[in-house]
C-alpha positions as CSV (number, residue, x, y, z in Angstrom):
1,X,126.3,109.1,74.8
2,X,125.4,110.4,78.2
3,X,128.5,110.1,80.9
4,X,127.2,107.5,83.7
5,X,127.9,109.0,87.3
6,X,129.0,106.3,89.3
7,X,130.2,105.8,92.7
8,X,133.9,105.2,91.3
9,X,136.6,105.8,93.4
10,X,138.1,108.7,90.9
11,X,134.7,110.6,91.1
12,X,134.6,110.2,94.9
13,X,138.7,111.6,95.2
14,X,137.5,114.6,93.1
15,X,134.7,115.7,94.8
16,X,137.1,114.9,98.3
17,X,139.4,117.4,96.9
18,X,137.4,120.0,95.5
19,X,135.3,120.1,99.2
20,X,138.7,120.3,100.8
21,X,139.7,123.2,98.8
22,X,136.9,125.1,99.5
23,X,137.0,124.7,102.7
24,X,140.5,126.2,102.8
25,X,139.6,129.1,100.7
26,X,136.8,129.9,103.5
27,X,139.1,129.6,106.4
28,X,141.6,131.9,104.9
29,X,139.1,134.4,103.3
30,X,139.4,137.1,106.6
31,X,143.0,137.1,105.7
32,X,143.3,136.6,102.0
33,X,144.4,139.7,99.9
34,X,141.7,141.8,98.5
35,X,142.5,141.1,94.8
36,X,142.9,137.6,95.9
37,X,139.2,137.4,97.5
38,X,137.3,139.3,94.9
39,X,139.0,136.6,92.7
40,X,137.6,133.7,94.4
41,X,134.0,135.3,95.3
42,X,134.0,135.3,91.4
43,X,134.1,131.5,91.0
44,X,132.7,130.9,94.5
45,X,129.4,132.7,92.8
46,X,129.8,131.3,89.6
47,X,130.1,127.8,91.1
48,X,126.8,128.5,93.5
49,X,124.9,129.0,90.4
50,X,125.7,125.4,89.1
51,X,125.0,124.2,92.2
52,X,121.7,125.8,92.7
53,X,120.5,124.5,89.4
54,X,121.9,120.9,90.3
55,X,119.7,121.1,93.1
56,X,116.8,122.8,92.0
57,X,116.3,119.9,89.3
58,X,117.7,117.1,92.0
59,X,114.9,117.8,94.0
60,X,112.0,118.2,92.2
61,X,113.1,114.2,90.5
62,X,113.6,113.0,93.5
63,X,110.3,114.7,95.3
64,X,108.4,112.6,92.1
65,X,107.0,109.2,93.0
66,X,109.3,106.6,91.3
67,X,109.1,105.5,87.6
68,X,107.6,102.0,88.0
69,X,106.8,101.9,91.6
70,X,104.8,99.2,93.2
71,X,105.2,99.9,96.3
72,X,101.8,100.4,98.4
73,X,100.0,99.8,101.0
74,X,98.4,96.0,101.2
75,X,97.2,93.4,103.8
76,X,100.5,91.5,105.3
77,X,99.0,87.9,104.4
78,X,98.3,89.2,100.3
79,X,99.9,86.5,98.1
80,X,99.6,88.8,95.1
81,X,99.6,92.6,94.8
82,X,99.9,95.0,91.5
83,X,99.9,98.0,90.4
84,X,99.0,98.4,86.5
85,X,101.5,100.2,84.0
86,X,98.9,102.6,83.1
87,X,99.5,104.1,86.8
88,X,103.2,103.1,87.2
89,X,105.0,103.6,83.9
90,X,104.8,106.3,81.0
91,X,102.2,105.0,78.1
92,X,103.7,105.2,74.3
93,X,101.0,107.7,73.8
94,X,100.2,109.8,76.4
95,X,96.6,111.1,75.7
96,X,93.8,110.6,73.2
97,X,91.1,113.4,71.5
98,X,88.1,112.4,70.8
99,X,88.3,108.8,72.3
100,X,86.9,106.1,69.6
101,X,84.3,103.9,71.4
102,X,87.0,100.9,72.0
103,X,90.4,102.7,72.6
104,X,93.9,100.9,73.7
105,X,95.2,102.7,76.4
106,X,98.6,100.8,77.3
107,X,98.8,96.8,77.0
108,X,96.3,96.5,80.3
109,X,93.4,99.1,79.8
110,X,90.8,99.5,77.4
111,X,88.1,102.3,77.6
112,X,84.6,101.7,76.0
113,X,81.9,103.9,75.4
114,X,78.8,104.4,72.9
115,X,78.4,108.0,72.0
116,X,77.9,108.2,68.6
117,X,80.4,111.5,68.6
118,X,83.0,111.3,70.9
119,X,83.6,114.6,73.3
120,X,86.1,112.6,75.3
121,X,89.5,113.3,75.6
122,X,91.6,110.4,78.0
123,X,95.5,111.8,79.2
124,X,98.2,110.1,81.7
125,X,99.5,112.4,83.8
126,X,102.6,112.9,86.0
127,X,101.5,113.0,89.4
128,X,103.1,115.3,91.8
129,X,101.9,115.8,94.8
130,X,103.9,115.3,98.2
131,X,102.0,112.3,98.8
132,X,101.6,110.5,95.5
133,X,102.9,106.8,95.6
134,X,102.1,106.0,92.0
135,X,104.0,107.8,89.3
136,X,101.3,108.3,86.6
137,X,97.6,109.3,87.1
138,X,95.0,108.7,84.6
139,X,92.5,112.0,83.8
140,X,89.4,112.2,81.5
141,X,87.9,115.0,80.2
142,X,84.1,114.3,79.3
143,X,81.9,117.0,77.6
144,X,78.7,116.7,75.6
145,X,77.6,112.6,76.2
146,X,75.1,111.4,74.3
147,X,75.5,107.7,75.4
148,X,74.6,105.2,77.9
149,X,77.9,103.9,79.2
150,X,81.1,105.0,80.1
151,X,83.8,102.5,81.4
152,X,87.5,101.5,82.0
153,X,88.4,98.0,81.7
154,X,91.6,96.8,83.5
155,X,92.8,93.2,82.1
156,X,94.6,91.7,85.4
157,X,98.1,89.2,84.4
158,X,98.2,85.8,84.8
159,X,99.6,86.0,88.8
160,X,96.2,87.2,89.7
161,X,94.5,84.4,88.1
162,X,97.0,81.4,89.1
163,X,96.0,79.3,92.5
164,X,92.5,81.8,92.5
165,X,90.0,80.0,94.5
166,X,86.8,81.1,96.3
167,X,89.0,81.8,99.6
168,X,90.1,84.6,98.2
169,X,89.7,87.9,98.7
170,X,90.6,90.5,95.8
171,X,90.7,94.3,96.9
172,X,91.0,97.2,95.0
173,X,92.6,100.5,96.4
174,X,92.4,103.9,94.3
175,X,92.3,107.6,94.6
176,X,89.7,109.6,93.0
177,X,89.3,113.4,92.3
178,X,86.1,114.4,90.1
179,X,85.3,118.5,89.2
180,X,81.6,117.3,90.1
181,X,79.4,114.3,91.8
182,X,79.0,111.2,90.0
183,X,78.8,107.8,90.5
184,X,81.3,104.9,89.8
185,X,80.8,101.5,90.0
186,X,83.2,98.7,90.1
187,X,82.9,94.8,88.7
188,X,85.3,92.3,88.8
189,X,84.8,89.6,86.2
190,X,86.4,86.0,86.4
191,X,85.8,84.4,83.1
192,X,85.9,80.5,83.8
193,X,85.4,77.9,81.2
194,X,82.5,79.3,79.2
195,X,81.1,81.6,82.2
196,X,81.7,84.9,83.7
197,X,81.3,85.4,87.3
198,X,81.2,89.1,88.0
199,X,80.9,90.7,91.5
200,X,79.5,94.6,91.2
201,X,80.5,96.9,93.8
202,X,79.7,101.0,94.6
203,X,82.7,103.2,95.2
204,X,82.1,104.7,98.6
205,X,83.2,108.5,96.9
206,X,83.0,110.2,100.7
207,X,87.1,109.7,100.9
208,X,90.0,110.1,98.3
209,X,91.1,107.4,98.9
210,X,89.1,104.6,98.2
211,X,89.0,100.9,99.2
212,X,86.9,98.0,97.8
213,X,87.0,94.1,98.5
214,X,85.2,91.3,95.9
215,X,84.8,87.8,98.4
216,X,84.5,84.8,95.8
217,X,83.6,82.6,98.6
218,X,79.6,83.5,97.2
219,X,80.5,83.0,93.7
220,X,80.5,79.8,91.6
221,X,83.7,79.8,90.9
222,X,85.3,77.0,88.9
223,X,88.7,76.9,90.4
224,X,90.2,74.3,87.7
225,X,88.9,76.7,84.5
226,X,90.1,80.1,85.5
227,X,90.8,81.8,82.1
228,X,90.6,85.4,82.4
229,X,90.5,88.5,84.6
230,X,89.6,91.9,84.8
231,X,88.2,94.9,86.4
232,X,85.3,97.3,85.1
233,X,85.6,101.1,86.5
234,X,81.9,102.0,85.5
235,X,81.2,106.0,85.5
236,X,77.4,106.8,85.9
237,X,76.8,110.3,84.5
238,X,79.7,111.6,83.5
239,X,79.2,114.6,81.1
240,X,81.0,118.0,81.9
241,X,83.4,116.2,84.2
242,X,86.8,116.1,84.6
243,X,87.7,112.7,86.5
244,X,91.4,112.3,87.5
245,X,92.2,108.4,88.7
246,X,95.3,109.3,90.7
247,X,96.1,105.4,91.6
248,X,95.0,102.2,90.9
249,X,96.2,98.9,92.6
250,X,94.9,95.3,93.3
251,X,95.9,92.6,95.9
252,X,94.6,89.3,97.1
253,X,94.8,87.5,99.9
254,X,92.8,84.2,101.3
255,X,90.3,84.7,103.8
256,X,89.4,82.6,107.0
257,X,86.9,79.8,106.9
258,X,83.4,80.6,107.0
């Protein structure tokens, strides 16, 4: 079983009395005897190494965005905001080879295509840049495609749907990298009752990071019948690309009166 470092009071009188020591040792080390201070410049350098490796590992966890983070950026009045697990927590399976033409990814995320040979590989990835706020990235690797779609489809939870009404505003927020130019839409589909209202937008690709906002006001929304939720990430031409979704994340918020 692993030992659990705690802040209990025995740990913190340890590390008190250790420090203290050290600190003696380096006050007397101009006038400590010779045999005495090659002795202790022994463990002083064999504790340094530990130390250095406690750091070097400290810092690179703690530099990493936070396992299940949702922390971002959204409007102060949103009464909902999320950030899928696919983006914020490890997946059970990390990547797929030749992605079959309805794959899983997660509990959220589904990716469709219709090549009748798959040459498209689908990986999370650990993000680690300075300025990454969500843990997990998503890449895909696309090669030969012989079909006519490509798309990611994000099921939104039950908050997103409950009290949705056509004073809301839903906005998307991600961060794109792409090898080359393409294309990538995004719908939002409300399923109500036996319809689907769906709201198609264009990601403006001129920034990395990218912001999109579906108004339901000029939708025929059936308030009372709200059923289901999701978002389609459409990708227009996307053989011999490597596309790498570094965030993802959604928030709502009412808007003023027209």
């Amino acid at each position: 079983m692993a030992r659990q470092w705690g802040g209990g009071w025995m740990r913190q009188t340890l590390q008190a009395a250790s420090l203290r020591r050290w600190s003696r040792l380096a006050a007397e080390a101009p006038s400590m005897a010779l045999s005495d201070l090659r002795n202790q410049r022994s463990a002083a350098r064999r504790l340094r190494a530990r130390l250095d490796d406690l750091l070097h590992v400290a810092e690179e966890r703690l530099a990493l965005p936070l396992i299940g983070n949702q922390a971002f950026p959204h409007p102060a009045d949103a009464d909902w905001a999320w950030r899928p697990e696919l983006w914020s927590g490890p997946m059970p399976l990390p990547g797929i080879a030749s992605v079959p033409q309805k794959a899983q990814v997660g509990a959220e995320a589904k990716l469709f295509h219709d090549c009748p040979r798959s040459e498209i590989t689908l990986r999370q990835i650990r993000n680690l840049r300075e300025g990454d706020a969500a843990p997990y990235g998503l890449r895909l690797d696309v090669f030969r495609f012989s079909g006519s779609y490509l798309s990611l489809a994000v099921d939104l939870p039950a908050e997103a749907r409950a009290g949705l009404s056509r004073r809301h505003l839903i906005r998307i927020q991600t961060i794109v990298e792409m090898e080359r130019p393409l294309e990538i839409f995004a719908r939002l589909n409300i399923r109500h009752g036996p319809n689907t209202e769906q709201i198609l937008r264009e990601l403006p690709l001129t920034a990395e990071e990218i912001t999109v906002e579906f108004d339901l006001a000029y939708t025929r929304l059936n308030e009372k019948r709200v059923d289901g939720a999701w978002l389609d990430l459409i990708f227009e031409g996307p053989e011999m690309n490597e596309v790498i979704l570094r965030d993802l994340t959604f928030s709502r918020r009412p808007r003023a009166p027209l």
